[in-house]
C-alpha positions in Angstrom: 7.8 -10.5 128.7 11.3 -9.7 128.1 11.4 -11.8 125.1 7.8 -10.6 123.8 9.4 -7.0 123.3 12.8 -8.2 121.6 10.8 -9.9 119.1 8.2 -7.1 118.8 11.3 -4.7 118.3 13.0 -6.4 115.8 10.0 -6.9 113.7 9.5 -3.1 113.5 13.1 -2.5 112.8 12.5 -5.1 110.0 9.6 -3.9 108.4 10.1 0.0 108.7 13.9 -0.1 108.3 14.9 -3.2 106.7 15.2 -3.6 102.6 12.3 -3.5 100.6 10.1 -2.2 97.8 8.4 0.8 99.5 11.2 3.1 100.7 11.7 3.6 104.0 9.6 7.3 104.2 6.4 5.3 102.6 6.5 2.6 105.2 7.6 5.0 108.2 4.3 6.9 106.9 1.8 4.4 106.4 3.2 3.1 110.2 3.0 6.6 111.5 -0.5 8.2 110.1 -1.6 6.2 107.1 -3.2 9.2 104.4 -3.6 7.4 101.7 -7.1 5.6 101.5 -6.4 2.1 101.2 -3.2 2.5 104.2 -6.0 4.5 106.5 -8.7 1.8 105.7 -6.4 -0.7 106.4 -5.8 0.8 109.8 -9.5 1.9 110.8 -11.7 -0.5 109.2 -9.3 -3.7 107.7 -12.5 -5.9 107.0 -13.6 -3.6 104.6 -10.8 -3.5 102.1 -12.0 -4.9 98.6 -10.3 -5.5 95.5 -11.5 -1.4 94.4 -8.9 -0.4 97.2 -6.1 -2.2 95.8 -6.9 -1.5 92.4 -6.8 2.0 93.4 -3.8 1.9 94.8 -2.4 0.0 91.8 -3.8 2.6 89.7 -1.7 5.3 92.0 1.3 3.9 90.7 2.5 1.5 93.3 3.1 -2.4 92.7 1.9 -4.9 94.4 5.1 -5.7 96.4 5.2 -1.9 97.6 0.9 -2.3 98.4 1.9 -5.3 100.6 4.8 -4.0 102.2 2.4 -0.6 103.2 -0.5 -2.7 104.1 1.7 -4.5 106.3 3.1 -1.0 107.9 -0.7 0.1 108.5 -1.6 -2.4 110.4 0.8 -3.2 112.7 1.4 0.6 113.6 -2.4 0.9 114.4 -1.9 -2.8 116.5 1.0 -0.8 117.8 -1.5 2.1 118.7 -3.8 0.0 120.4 -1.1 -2.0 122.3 0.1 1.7 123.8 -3.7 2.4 124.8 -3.9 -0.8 126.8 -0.9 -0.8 128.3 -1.5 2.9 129.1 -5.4 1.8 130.8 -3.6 -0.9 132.6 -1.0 1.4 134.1 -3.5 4.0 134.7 -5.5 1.3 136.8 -2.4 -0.2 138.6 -1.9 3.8 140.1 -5.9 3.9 141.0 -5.3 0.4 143.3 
């Protein structure tokens, strides 16, 4: 399990900290609370993203190498979301025994 959370940990440090197209504040933001629509779609409902979505977000003024680095921030904070609620439940029900 040990190893499971180095790797987790240094993929976040890579992707929210290490070089790349979106700055640093757009990928901590999409990670954190993605606003923008394509970032919180992404997050809340991935399957429905269409070509519209990216255009759109093209059309907002970021390039595709900054849309795939945010995309990529959205959805593993919201995996990293879900992966605090079940390890939350499953502490919760380790207390209840």
């Amino acid at each position: 399990m040990a190893d499971i959370e180095r790797h987790r940990r240094a993929v976040l440090e890579r992707v929210l900290e290490g070089d790349g197209y979106a700055s640093r504040e757009q990928r901590h933001a999409a990670f954190d609370a993605p606003a923008a629509p394509l970032f919180d779609k992404v997050a809340q409902h991935a399957y429905r993203v269409t070509d519209d979505d990216i255009a759109a977000a093209k059309a907002s003024g970021l390039s595709e190498d900054q849309i795939f680095e945010l995309v990529v921030c959205a959805a593993l904070g919201q995996a990293q979301r879900q992966l605090d609620a079940a390890l939350a439940a499953l502490a919760e029900a380790e207390k209840a025994k």
